[in-house]
Steps between C-alpha positions, in 0.01 A plus 500: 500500500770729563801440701458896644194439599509134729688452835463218733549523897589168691455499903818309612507340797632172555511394114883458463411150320253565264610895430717410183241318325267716583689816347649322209130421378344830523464604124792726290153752466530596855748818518532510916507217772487641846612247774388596841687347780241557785772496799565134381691300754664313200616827329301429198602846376921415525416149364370632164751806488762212534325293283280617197646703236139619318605880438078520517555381906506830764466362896300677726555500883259536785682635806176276717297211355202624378326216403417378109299833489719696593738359277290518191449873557808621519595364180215655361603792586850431334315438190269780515808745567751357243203556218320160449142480442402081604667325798468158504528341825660132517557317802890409531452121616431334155150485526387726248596389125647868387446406174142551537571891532385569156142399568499702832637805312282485149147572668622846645717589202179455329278747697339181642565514851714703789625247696496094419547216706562111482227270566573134549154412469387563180564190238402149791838366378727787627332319855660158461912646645262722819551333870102430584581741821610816245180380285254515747630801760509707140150425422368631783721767509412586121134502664583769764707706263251524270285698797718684635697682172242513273627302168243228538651348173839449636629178648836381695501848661878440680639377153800708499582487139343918422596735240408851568551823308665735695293810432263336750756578771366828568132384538620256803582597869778275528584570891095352510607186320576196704844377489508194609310181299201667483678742263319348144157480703511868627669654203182371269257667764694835404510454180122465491462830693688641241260313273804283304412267259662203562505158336604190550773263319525137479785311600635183673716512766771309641535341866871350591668480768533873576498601884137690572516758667101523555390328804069484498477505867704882505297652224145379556369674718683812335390416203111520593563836703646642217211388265192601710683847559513540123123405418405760768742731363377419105119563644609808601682644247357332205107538639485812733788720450530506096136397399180438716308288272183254523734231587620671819162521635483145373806432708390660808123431512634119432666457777291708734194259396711207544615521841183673623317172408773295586557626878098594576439108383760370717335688850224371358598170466650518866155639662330243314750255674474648861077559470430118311303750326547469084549795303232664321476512082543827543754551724696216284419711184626782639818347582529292151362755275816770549724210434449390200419920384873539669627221300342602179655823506846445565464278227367765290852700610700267438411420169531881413837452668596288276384644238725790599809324464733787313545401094617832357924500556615834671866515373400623176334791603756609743755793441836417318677683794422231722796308415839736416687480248769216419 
């Protein structure tokens, strides 16, 4: 790994305690750390100017706060403008061992993936330190994601631990991107539009006594919005617009079938009801029958959906010119 090559972008907000550590343990391989005060009531930004003397430290400054998102991408662009090729993101509360970085960095140095992310999940004992609450609202979120970006083989979707390679920046419509905490979920339904390969990294992380700042009740129903907008979006791009295939007709005549026979069987069901008169076998047939057809061909989608999942890295293949010169 070379040190021209690796910067690291920190959203700071609220992390005056944990900051130092965090910085002091990001490894000597790392040529750039970009700390992003994001309008920080605390003055994160003056606290490590005051504070930290790593020459490899440059704060940032949002004039607003834009959220985590917003954060992250403005230091990406830093990095992509001062000539790096991978930023790796690392949350500024202690949370994220920065140590790991090497293993987040290695698969796209490689040519193995575009973009790599932290999963929690993957060895049973990295489970045993996770709140039961975080365990279970990930699962199911790890569910939805799945659906709604694309990259069925991914799990802990809102892990923020990532390392991207910046020639990707060009590929993404980052005034689309969410900025808030649905930043990691909605950046990995772009990157699958831009068909990304991404992969996933095991890790443990670490739960003190650090302040969250992610209250379940304000981003649920956000959270959901935002993912069935991006599986009708992903339909649309990845199964009309770019290539009508089998599996969109699959798709479509799915759920056509499936609602036909579930809403003619339920008038059914309620004229039987009103007349005491049962249903016919064929008139139950007919409302069974499309059903299960329905579900067997969204099945039949899916699993070409997931067979779909992008495994060829883009970065390689892109122009030089993408990133400028150091």
């Amino acid at each position: 790994m070379s040190e021209s090559n690796i910067a690291v972008v920190i959203p700071c907000y609220k992390v005056k305690t944990s900051i130092e550590k965090v910085i002091s343990d990001i490894p000597s391989v790392v040529g750039r750390i970009y700390c992003i005060d994001d309008c920080c009531p605390d003055k994160s930004g003056d606290f490590i100017e005051e504070n930290i003397t790593d020459p490899r430290v440059k704060v940032l400054r949002n004039n607003v706060n834009l959220g985590v998102g917003g954060a992250v991408m403005h230091g990406y662009r830093a990095a992509h403008d001062d000539g790096y090729h991978i930023a790796v993101k690392i949350d500024g509360d202690g949370q994220m061992d920065p140590l790991l970085l090497p293993a987040f960095v290695r698969p796209i140095l490689n040519g193995e993936a575009d973009y790599t992310k932290g999963n929690r999940f993957y060895n049973l004992r990295y489970l045993e330190s996770m709140p039961a609450k975080r365990l279970i609202g990930n699962a199911a979120l790890s569910f939805i994601s799945k659906i709604s970006t694309g990259y069925w083989h991914l799990f802990d979707p809102t892990n923020g631990y990532t390392a991207l390679h910046l020639s990707l920046l060009d590929l993404l419509p980052f005034d689309k991107i969410s900025k808030r905490y649905f930043f990691e979920s909605d950046l990995l339904f772009r990157l699958n539009i831009a068909r990304a390969c991404v992969k996933d990294v095991p890790m443990k992380a670490v739960y003190g006594d650090e302040e969250s700042h992610l209250k379940i009740n304000q981003i649920l129903l956000p959270f959901l919005k935002g993912h069935l907008k991006n599986v009708a979006k992903r339909f649309f791009y990845s199964y009309i617009l770019r290539d009508f295939q089998v599996a969109s007709l699959n798709f479509i005549l799915g759920f056509i079938l499936f609602f036909f026979g579930i809403i003619f069987g339920s008038i059914e069901w309620l004229q039987s009801i009103e007349t005491g008169e049962p249903a016919t076998a064929g008139t139950v047939s007919l409302a069974v029958l499309p059903i299960f057809i329905g579900v067997q061909l969204v099945l039949s989608a899916i699993n070409n959906d997931i067979l779909n999942v992008p495994r060829a890295p883009l970065h390689p293949t892109l122009e030089d010119e993408t990133l400028p010169p150091q």
